[in-house]
TORVO-659866 format. One record per residue (C-alpha): x, z, y; residue in one letter; residue number from 1. Coordinates in pm, whole numbers. Last residue first. Layout:
N
ATOM       px       pz       py   aa     i
ATOM        X        Z        Y    a   NUM
...
***
This chain:
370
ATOM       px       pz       py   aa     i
ATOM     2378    -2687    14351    x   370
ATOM     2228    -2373    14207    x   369
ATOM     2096    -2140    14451    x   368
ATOM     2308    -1852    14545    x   367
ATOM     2297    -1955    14912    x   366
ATOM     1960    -2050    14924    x   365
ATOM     1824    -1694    14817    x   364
ATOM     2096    -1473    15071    x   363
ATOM     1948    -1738    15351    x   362
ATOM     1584    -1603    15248    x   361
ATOM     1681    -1304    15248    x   360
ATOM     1846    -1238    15560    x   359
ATOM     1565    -1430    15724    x   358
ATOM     1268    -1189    15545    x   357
ATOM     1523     -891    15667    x   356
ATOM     1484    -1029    16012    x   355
ATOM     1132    -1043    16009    x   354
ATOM     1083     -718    15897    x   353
ATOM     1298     -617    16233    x   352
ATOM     1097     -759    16416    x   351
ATOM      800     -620    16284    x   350
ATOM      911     -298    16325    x   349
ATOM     1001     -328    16709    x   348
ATOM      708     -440    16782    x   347
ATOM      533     -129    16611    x   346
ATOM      745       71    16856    x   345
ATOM      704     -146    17115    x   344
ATOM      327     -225    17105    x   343
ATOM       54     -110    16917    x   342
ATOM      -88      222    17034    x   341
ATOM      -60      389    16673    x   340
ATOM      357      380    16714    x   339
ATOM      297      593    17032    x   338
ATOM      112      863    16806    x   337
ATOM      345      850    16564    x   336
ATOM      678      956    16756    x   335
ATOM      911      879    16467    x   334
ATOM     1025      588    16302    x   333
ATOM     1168      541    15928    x   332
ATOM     1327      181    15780    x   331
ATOM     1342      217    15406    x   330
ATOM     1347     -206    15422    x   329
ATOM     1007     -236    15174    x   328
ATOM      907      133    15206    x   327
ATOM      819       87    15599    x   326
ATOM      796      454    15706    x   325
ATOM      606      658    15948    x   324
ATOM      638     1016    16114    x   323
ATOM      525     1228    16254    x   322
ATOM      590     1478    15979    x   321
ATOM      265     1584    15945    x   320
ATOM      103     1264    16078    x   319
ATOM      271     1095    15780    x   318
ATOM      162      739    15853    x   317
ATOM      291      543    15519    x   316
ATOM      380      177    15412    x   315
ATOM      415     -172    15223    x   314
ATOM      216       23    14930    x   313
ATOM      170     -340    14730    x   312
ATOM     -210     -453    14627    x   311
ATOM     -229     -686    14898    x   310
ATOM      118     -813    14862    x   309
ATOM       26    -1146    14830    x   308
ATOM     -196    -1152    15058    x   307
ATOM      -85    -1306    15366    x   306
ATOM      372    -1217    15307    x   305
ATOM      550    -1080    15054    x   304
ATOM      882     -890    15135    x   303
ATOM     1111     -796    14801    x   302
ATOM     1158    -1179    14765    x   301
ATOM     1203    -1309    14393    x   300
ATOM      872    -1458    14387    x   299
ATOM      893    -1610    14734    x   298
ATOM     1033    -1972    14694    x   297
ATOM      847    -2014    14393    x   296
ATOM      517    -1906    14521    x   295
ATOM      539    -2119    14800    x   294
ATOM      317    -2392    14737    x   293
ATOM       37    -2188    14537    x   292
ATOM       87    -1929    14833    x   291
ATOM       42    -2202    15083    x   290
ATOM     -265    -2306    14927    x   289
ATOM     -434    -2018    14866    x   288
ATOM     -401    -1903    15223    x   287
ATOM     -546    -2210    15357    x   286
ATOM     -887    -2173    15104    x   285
ATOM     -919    -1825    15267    x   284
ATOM     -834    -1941    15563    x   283
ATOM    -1100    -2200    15570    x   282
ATOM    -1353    -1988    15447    x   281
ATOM    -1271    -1718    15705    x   280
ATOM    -1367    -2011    16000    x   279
ATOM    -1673    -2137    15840    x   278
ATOM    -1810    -1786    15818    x   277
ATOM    -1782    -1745    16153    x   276
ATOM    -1914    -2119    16235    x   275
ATOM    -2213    -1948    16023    x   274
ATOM    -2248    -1688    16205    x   273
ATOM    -2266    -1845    16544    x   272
ATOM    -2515    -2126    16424    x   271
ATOM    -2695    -1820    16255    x   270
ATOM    -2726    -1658    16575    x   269
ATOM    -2770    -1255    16603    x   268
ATOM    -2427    -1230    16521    x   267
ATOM    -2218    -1018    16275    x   266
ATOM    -2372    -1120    15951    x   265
ATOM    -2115    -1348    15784    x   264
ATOM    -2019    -1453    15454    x   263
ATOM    -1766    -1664    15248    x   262
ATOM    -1730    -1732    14978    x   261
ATOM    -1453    -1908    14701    x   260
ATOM    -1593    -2016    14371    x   259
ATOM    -1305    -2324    14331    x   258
ATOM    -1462    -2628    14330    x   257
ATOM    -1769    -2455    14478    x   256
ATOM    -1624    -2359    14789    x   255
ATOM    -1944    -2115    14898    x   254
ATOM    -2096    -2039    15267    x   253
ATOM    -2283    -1706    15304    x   252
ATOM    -2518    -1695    15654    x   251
ATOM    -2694    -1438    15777    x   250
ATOM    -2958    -1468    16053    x   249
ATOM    -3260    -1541    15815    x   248
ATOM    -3481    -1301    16062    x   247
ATOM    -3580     -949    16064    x   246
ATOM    -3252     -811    15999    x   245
ATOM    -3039     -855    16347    x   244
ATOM    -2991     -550    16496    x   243
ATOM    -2951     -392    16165    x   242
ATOM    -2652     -581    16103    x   241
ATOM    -2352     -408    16177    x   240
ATOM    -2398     -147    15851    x   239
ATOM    -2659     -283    15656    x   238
ATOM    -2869     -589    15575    x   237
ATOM    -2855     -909    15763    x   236
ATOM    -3108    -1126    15588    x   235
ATOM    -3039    -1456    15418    x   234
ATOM    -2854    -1798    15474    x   233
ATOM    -2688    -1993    15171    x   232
ATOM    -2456    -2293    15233    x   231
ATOM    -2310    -2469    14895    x   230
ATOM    -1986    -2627    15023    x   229
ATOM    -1808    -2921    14794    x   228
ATOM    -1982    -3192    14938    x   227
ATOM    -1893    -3126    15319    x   226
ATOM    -1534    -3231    15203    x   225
ATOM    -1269    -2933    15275    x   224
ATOM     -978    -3123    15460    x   223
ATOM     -650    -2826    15566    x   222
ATOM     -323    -2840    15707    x   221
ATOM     -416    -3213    15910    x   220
ATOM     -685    -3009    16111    x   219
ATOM     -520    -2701    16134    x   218
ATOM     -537    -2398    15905    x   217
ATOM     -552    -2059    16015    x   216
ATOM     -331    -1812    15847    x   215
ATOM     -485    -1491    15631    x   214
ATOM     -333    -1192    15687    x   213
ATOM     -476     -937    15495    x   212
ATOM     -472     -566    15529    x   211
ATOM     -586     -262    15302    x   210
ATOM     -674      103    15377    x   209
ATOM     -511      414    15226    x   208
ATOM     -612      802    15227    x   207
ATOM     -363     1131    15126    x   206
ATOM     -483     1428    15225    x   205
ATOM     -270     1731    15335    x   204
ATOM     -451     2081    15336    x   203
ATOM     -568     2266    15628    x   202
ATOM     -841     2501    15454    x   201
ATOM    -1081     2363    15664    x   200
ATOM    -1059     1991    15603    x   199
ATOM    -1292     1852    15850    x   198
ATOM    -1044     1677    16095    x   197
ATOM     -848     1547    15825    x   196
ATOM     -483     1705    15752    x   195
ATOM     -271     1407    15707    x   194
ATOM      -80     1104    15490    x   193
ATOM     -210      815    15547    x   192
ATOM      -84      458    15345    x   191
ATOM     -126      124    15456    x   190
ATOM     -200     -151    15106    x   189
ATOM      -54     -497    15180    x   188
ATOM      -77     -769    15458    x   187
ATOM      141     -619    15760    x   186
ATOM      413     -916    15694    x   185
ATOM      242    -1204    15796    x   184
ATOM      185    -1048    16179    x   183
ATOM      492    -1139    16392    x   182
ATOM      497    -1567    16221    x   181
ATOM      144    -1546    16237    x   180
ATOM       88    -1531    16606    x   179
ATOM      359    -1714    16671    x   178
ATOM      256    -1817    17017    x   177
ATOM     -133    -1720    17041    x   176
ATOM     -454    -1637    16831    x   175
ATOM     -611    -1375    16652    x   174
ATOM     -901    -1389    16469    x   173
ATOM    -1058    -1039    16382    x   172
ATOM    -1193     -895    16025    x   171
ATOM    -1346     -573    15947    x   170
ATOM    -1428     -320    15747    x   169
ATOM    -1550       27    15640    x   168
ATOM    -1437      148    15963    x   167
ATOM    -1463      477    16094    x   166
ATOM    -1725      659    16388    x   165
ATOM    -1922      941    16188    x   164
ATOM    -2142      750    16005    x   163
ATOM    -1912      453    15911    x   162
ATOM    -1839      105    16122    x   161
ATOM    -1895     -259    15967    x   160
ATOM    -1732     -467    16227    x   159
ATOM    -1703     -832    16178    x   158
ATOM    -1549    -1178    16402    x   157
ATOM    -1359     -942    16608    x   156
ATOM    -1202    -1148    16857    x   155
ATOM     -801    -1152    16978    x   154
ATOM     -632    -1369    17215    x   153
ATOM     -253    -1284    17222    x   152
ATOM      -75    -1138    17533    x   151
ATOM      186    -1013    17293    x   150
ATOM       55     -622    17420    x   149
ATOM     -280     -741    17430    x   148
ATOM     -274     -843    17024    x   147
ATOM      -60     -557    16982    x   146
ATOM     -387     -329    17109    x   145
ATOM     -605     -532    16890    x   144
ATOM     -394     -431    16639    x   143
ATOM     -354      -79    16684    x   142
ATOM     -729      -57    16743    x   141
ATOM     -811     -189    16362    x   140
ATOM     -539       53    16224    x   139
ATOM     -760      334    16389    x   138
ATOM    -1076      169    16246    x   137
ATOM     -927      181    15897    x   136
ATOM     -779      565    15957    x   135
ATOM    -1183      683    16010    x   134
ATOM    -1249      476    15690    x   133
ATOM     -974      624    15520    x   132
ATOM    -1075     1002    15649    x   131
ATOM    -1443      879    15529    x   130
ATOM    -1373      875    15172    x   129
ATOM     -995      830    15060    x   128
ATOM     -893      514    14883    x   127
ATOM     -964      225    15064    x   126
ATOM    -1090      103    15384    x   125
ATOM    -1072     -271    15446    x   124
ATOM     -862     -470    15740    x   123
ATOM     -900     -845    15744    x   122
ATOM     -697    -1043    15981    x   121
ATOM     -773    -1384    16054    x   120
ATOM     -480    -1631    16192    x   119
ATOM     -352    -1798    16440    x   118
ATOM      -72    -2137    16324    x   117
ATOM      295    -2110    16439    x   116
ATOM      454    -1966    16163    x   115
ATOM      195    -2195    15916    x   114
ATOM      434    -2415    15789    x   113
ATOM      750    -2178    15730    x   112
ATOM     1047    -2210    16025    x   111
ATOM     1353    -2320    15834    x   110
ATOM     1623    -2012    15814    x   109
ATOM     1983    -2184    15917    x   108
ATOM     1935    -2132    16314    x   107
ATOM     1797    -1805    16285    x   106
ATOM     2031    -1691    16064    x   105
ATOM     2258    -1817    16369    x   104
ATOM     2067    -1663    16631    x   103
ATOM     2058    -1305    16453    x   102
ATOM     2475    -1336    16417    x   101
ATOM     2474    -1425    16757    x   100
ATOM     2259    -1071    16837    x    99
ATOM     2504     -890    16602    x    98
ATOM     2819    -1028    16825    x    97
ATOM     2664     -961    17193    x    96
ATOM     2586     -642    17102    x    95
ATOM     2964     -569    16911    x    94
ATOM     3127     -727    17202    x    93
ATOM     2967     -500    17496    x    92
ATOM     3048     -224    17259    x    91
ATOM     3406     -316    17274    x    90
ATOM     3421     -367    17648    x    89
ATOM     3324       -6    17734    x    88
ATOM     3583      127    17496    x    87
ATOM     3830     -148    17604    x    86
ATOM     3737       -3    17961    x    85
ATOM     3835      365    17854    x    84
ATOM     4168      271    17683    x    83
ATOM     4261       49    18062    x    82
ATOM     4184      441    18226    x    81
ATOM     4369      640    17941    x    80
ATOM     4667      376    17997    x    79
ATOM     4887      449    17683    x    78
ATOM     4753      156    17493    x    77
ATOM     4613      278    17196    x    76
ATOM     4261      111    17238    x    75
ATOM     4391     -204    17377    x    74
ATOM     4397     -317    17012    x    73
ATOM     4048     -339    17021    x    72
ATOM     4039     -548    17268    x    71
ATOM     4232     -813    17097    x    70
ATOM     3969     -800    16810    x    69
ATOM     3744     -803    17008    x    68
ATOM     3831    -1111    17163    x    67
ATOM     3917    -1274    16821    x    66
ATOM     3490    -1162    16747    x    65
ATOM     3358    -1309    17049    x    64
ATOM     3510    -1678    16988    x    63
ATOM     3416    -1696    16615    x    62
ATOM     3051    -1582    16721    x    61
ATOM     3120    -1830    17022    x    60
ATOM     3197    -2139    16793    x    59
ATOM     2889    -2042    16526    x    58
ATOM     2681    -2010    16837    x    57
ATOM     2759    -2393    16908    x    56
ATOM     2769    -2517    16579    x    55
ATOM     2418    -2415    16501    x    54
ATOM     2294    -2557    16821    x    53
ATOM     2431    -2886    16779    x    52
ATOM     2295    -2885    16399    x    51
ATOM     1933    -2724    16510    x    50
ATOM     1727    -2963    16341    x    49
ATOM     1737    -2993    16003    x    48
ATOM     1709    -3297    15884    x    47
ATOM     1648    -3154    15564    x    46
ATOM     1990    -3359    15402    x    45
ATOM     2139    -3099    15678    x    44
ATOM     2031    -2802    15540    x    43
ATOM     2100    -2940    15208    x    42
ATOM     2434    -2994    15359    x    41
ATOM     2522    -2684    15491    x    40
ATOM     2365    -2473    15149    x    39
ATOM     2613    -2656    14972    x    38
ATOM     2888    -2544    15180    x    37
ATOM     2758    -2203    15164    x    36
ATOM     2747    -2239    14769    x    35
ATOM     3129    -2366    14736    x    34
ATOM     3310    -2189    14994    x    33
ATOM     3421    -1889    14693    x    32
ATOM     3310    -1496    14657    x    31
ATOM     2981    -1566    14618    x    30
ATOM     2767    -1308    14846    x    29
ATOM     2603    -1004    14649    x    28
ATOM     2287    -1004    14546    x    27
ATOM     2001     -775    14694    x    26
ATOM     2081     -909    15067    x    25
ATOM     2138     -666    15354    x    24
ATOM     2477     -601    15389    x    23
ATOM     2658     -924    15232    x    22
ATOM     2368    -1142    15455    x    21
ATOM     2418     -928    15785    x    20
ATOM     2789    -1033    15753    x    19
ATOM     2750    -1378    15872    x    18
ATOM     3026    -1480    16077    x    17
ATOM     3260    -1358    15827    x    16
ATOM     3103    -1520    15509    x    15
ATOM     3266    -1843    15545    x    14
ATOM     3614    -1764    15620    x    13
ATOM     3873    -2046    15663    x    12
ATOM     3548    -2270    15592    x    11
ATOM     3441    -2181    15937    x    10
ATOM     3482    -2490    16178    x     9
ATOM     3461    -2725    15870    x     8
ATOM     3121    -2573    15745    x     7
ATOM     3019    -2608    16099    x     6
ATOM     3112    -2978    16121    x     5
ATOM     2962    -3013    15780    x     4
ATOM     2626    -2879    16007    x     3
ATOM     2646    -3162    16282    x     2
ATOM     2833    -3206    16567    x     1
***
């Protein structure tokens, strides 16, 4: 059964089965068949893959919801002990209902090219002295802790730290199943909001630090021609590479077709530096190239993804208030301190970031014109 099959199984009411998409999308849904029918077939034109699968969870979504409805009217059945099991049965319904609706958006959202591909993360300290340098290196340790917590790989490729134990900055690779697919939405400007440690009249500062998430390329994703790099060694020189400054250990790599460089200093090897350097180049370059290709498809999106965004407030740490806030989908959390250890909490919020990109994204091809 392919995706007509699914327009025919739901054409009675097309936007029932997908009522995330009239609550969270910017534009309303079209009141007539027309656009989701088109989006079907385009979908299907794509070759997309998932047209069993799509039907199927589109069948029980339509199955679930006529047995709640007939559960529901069980709730003014004179039986307090049968009212008490609809109760029970009801919410059983509703869980099972919102987590087919997730499959199906799922199911209709094409994966993007580099979901599956590691990446780099760069994390630089912004406005705010040492208290954003001393936040930088805590964002830095949230991350690597994630990394653990999704049983990724993660290696710090730089680490420039500050006198008194922050981070001016740093980049990591981190690698594993859809590595870049969780992470593409933490590139933009993270905001503080606390009392430092050597404020003594125990007023509020506010500090920010930047992230980028730059996506790996592959092989196929990505050909630079050893013509077009102009490699430069030199060196080390400051923070993170005093161990290394007697001898031409750094290594800068430039794109000349386009001006892009790359440096690294971390290592005492220039072979290892230089592979470093090799490595951020590429994603650089990668990163570049997917937003040139996708800039269309995204400039209407209030979630950017890699860098896009990097000048965007995506979200505050109130320590105060202990609290912290994602200003692109107004979602709040509380308990601070366990968000900061990278794992369910911050898990949690990326999920449900990438659900909102879906919701989107299906809201965008929907009101396309056919």
């Amino acid at each position: 059964m392919g995706l007509r099959a699914v327009w025919a199984a739901g054409r009675r009411a097309p936007w029932r089965w997908l009522p995330g998409v009239r609550a969270r999308s910017r534009r309303p849904p079209p009141s007539s068949a027309g656009p989701l029918r088109s989006v079907l077939q385009r979908l299907e034109a794509r070759g997309a893959p998932s047209g069993p699968e799509l039907a199927s969870a589109v069948q029980r979504l339509r199955r679930m919801e006529r047995d709640l409805r007939h559960t529901e009217r069980l709730l003014h059945d004179e039986d307090e002990e049968l009212r008490k099991l609809a109760e029970s049965e009801i919410i059983t319904c509703q869980k099972e209902i919102a987590e087919l609706n997730r499959q199906i958006v799922f199911l209709l959202i094409p994966s993007e090219e580099a979901d599956e591909n590691d990446l780099i993360l760069e994390l630089t300290a912004g406005i705010g002295g040492q208290e954003a340098m001393l936040f930088t290196a805590e964002m830095f340790d949230m991350y690597e802790q994630y990394a653990a917590y999704k049983k990724w790989h993660f290696e710090t490729l730089e680490y420039f730290p500050s006198e008194i134990g922050g981070l001016r900055h740093a980049t990591a690779s981190i690698g594993g199943h859809e590595a870049y697919k969780h992470l593409k939405f933490e590139g933009g400007v993270h905001r503080v909001q606390r009392v430092p440690k050597t404020e003594r009249q125990g007023r509020t500062h506010t500090s920010t630090m930047t992230v980028a998430v730059l996506p790996q390329p592959t092989e196929i994703n990505l050909v630079i021609h050893p013509k077009d790099l102009r490699i430069e060694t030199k060196r080390a020189s400051g923070a993170g590479g005093q161990h290394v400054n007697t001898t031409d250990s750094a290594v800068r790599i430039v794109h000349v077709p386009t001006g892009i460089a790359s440096e690294c200093q971390q290592e005492r090897s220039q072979l290892k530096n230089r592979e470093m350097a090799m490595k951020k180049l590429r994603a650089k370059l990668y990163s570049i190239q997917l937003e040139e290709e996708t800039s269309k498809r995204y400039s209407a999106r209030k979630i950017q993804i890699g860098t896009k965004g990097r000048s965007e407030k995506i979200r505050t740490y109130n320590f105060s208030q202990d609290r912290v806030t994602d200003h692109r989908i107004s979602k709040s959390f509380h308990d601070i301190e366990s968000f900061m250890l990278g794992e369910r909490l911050l898990d949690e919020l990326i999920h449900s970031l990438k659900e909102y990109s879906d919701y989107e994204a299906l809201a965008e091809m929907i009101s396309e014109k056919t």
